[in-house]
C-alpha positions as CSV (number, residue, x, y, z in Angstrom):
1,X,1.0,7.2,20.1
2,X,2.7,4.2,21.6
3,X,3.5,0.3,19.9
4,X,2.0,-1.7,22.0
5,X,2.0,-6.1,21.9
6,X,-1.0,-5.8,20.0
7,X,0.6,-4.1,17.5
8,X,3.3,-6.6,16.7
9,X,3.8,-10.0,15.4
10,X,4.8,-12.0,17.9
11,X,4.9,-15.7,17.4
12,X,7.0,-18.1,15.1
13,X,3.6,-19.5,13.6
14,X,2.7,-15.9,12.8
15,X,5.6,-15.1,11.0
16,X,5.4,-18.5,9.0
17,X,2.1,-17.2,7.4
18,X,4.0,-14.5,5.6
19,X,5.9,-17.1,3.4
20,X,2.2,-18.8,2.6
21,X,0.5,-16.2,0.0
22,X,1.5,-12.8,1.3
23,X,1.6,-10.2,-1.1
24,X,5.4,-8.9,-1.4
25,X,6.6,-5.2,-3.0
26,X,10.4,-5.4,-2.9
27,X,11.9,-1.7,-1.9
28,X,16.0,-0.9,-2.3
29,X,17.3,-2.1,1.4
30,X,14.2,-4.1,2.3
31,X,11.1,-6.7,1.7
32,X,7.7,-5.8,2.4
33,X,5.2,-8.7,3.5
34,X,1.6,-8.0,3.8
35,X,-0.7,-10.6,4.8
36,X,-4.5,-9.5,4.5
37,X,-7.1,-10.2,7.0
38,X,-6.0,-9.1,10.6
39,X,-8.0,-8.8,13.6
40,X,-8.4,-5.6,15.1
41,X,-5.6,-3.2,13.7
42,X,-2.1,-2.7,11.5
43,X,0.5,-4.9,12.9
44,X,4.2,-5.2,12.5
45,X,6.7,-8.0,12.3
46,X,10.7,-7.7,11.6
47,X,13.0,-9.8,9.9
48,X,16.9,-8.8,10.0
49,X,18.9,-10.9,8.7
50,X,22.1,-9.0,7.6
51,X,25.2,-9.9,9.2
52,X,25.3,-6.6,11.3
53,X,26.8,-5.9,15.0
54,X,23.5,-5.1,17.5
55,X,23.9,-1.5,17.2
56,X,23.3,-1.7,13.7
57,X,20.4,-4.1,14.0
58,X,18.9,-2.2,16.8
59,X,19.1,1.0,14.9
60,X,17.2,-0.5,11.7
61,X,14.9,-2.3,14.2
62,X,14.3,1.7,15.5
63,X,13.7,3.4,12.3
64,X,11.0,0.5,11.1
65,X,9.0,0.8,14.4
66,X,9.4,4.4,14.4
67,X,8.1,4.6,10.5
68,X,5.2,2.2,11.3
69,X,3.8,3.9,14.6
70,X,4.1,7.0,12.9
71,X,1.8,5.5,10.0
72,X,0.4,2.9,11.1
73,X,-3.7,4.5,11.5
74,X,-3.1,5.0,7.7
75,X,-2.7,1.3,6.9
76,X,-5.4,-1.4,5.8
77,X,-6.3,-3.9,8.6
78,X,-3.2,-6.4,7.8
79,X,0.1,-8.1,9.3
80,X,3.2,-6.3,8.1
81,X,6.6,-8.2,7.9
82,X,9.8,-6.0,7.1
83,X,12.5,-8.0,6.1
84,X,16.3,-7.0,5.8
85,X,17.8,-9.6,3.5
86,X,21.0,-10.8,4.5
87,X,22.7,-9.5,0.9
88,X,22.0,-6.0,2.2
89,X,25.2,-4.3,3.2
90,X,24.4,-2.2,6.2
91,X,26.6,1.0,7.2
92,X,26.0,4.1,8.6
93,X,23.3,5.8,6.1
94,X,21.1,2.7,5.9
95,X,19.1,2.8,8.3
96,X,18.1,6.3,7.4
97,X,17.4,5.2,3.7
98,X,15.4,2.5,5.3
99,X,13.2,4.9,6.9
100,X,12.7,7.4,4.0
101,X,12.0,3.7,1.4
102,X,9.5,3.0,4.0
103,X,8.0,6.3,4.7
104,X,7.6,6.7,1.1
105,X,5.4,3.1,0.7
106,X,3.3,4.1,4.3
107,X,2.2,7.2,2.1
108,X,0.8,5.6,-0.5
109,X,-3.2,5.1,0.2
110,X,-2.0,1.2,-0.4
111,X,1.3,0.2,-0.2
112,X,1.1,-2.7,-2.6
């Protein structure tokens, strides 16, 4: 299974949405944004904005796409926006903590 563009959020206007009337569920390292109503399938948006270096960003980046392809024919039909507050304090371990938080809220029949 692949993550193609139709898959992802894309646009600044998209991403706006989320701050409208999504529904939130905060987890330890991250936000969760769901916006209800999407077209054709899941999709994903990402939101770092922790001072990190661009390995760290691109490893956190990794794990969330990797958690949401993996789980993504699970989901309802919604826009998903992961957001990595800037408060967080990102070393080594987070990004696999990221992945287990978000693995654990995919399972769920609904997330929210």
């Amino acid at each position: 299974m692949d993550f193609p563009k139709t898959a992802r959020v894309r646009f600044r206007s998209e991403y706006l949405k989320f701050f409208e009337g999504s529904e939130v569920k905060r987890l330890g390292v991250c936000t969760l944004f769901r916006l209800s109503g999407a077209g054709s399938g899941a999709r994903l948006g990402m939101t770092i904005k922790a001072r990190v270096n661009s390995v760290q960003r691109n490893r956190l980046k990794r794990q969330i796409r990797e958690s949401f392809r993996l789980n993504r024919v699970r989901l309802p039909l919604a826009d998903y926006n992961i957001v990595v507050p800037g408060g967080v304090r990102v070393g080594y371990k987070t990004a696999r903590i990221l992945r287990s938080q978000l693995d654990t809220a995919w399972s769920h029949a609904n997330p929210f």
